[in-house]
Kinemage of the C-alpha trace (Angstrom):
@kinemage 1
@onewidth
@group {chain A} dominant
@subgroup {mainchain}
@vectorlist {calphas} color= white
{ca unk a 1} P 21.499 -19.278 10.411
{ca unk a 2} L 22.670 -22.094 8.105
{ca unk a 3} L 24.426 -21.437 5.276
{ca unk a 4} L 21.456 -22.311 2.745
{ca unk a 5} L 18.768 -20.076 4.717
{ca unk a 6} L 21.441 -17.319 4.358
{ca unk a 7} L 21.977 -17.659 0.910
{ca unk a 8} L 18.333 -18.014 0.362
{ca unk a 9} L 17.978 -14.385 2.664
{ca unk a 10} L 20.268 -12.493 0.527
{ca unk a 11} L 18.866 -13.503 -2.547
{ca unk a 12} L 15.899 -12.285 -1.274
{ca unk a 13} L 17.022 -9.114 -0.013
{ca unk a 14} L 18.710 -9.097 -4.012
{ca unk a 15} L 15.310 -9.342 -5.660
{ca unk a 16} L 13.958 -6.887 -2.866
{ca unk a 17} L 16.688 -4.131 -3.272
{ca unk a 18} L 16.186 -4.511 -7.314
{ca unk a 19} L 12.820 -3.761 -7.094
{ca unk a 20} L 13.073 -1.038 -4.541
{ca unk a 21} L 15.274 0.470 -7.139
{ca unk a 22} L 12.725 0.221 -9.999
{ca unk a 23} L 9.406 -0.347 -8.402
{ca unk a 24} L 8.049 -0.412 -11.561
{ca unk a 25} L 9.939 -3.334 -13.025
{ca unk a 26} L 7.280 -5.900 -13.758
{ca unk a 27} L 9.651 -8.804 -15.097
{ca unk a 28} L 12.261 -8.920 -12.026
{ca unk a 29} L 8.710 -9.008 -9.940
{ca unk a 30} L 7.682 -12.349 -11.678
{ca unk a 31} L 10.825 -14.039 -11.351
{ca unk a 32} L 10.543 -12.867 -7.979
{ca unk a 33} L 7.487 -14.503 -7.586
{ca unk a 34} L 8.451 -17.545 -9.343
{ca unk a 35} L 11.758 -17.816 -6.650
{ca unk a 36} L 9.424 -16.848 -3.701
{ca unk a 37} L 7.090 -19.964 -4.472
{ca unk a 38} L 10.131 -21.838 -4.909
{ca unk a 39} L 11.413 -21.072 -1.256
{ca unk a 40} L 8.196 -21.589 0.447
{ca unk a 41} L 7.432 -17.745 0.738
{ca unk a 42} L 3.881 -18.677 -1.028
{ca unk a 43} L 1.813 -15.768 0.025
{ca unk a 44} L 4.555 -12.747 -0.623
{ca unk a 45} L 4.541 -14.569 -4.222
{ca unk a 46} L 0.826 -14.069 -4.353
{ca unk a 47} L 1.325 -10.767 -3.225
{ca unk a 48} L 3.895 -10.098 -6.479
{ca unk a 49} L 1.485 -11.733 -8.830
{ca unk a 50} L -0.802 -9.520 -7.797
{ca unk a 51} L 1.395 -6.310 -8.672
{ca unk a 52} L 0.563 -4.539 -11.539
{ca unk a 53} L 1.148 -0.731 -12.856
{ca unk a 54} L -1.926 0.467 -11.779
{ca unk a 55} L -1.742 -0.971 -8.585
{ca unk a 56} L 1.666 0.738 -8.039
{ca unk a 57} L 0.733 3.943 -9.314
{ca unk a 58} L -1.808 3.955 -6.726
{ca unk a 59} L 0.284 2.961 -4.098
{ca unk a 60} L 2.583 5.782 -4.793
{ca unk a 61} L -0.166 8.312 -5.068
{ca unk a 62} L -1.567 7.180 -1.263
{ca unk a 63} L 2.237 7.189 -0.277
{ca unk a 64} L 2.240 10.951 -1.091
{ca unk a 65} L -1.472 11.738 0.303
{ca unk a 66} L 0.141 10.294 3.616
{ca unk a 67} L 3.004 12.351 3.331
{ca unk a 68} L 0.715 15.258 3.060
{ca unk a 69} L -1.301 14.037 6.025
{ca unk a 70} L 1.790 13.482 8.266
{ca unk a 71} L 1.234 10.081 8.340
{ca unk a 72} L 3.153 7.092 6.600
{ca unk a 73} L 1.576 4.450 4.091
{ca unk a 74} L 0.445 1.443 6.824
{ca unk a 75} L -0.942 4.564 9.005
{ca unk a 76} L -3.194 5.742 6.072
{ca unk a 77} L -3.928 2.534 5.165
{ca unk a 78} L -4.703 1.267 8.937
{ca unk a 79} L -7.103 4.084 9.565
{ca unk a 80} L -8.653 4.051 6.257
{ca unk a 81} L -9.540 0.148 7.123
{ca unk a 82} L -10.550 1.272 10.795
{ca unk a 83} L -12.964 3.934 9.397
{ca unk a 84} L -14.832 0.697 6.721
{ca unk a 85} L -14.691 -1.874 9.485
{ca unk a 86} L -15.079 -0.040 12.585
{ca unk a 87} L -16.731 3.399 11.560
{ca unk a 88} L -13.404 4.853 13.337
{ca unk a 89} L -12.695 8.707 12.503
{ca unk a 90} L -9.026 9.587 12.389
{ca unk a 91} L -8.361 13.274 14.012
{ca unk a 92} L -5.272 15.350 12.211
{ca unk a 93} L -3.307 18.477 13.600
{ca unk a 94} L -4.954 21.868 13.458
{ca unk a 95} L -2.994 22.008 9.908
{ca unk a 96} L -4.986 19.361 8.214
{ca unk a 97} L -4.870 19.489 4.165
{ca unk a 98} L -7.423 20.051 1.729
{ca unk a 99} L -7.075 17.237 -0.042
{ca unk a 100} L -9.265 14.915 2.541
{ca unk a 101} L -11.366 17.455 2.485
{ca unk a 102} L -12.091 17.410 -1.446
{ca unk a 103} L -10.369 14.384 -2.815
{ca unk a 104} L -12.109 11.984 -1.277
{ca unk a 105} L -13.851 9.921 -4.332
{ca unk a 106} L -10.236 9.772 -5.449
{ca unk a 107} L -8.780 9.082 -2.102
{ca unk a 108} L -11.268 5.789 -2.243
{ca unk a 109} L -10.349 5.044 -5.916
{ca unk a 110} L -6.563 4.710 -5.189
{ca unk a 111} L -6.931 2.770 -2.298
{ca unk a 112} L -9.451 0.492 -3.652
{ca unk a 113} L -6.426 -0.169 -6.326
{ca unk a 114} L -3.618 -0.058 -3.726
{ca unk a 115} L -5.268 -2.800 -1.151
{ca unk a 116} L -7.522 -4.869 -3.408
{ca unk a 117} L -10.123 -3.628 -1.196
{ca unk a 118} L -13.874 -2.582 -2.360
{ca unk a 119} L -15.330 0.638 -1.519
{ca unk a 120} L -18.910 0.591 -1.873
{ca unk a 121} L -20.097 4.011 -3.603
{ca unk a 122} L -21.776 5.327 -0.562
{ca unk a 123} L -18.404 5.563 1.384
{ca unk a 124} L -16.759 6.832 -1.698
{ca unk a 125} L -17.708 10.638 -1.371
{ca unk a 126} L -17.141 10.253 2.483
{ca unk a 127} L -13.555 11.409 4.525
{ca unk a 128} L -12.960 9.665 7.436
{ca unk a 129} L -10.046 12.757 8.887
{ca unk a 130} L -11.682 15.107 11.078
{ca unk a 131} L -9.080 18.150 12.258
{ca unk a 132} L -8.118 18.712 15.795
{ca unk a 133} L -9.216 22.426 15.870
């Protein structure tokens, strides 16, 4: 790696660990932007621009549904997408929560939020976990 490329990968990793640390911080995110356009990383600078409170809050609230679902975040997200394109039902263990039982107009609220993906209202009311028992 030349010396410029790794200069250019730990400032990265800099702006990265910063807002790792504050996820929230909406002013190191558009100078990160601003420096990720700069260094040809156009579409992760998209991505920042795109950021916003609400859009993290929702992130963080599918990050814990996951949690509770024994899944991670790209999982959740990866069978949520499967289930709108696909029809695809995603089986849990025998201990499979309430929440995608009952939560499921919020469930399609937050990730409509998180991913900048529409939900039309007739999915909205609909779970796409099924339990293994």
């Amino acid at each position: 790696m030349s010396k410029g490329r790794k200069a250019r990968e730990e400032e990265k990793k800099a702006f990265e660990d910063a807002l790792l640390a504050d996820r929230y911080d909406g002013d190191t995110r558009k100078v990160f932007a601003d420096w990720l356009e700069e260094n040809g990383y156009d579409d992760e600078a998209v991505l920042q621009r795109s950021w916003t409170p609400q859009k993290q809050q929702a992130e963080d609230w599918l990050i814990d549904y996951a949690l509770e679902c024994g899944l991670t975040y790209p999982e959740l997200v990866k069978a949520a997408n499967n289930y709108l394109d696909a029809g695809k039902i995603y089986c849990l263990s025998d201990d499979t929560p309430d929440i995608v039982f009952t939560g499921a107009d919020e469930f399609w609220e937050r990730f409509s939020l998180a991913t900048r993906r529409s939900v039309s209202e007739d999915r909205r009311g609909e779970t796409f976990f099924r339990c293994a028992c």
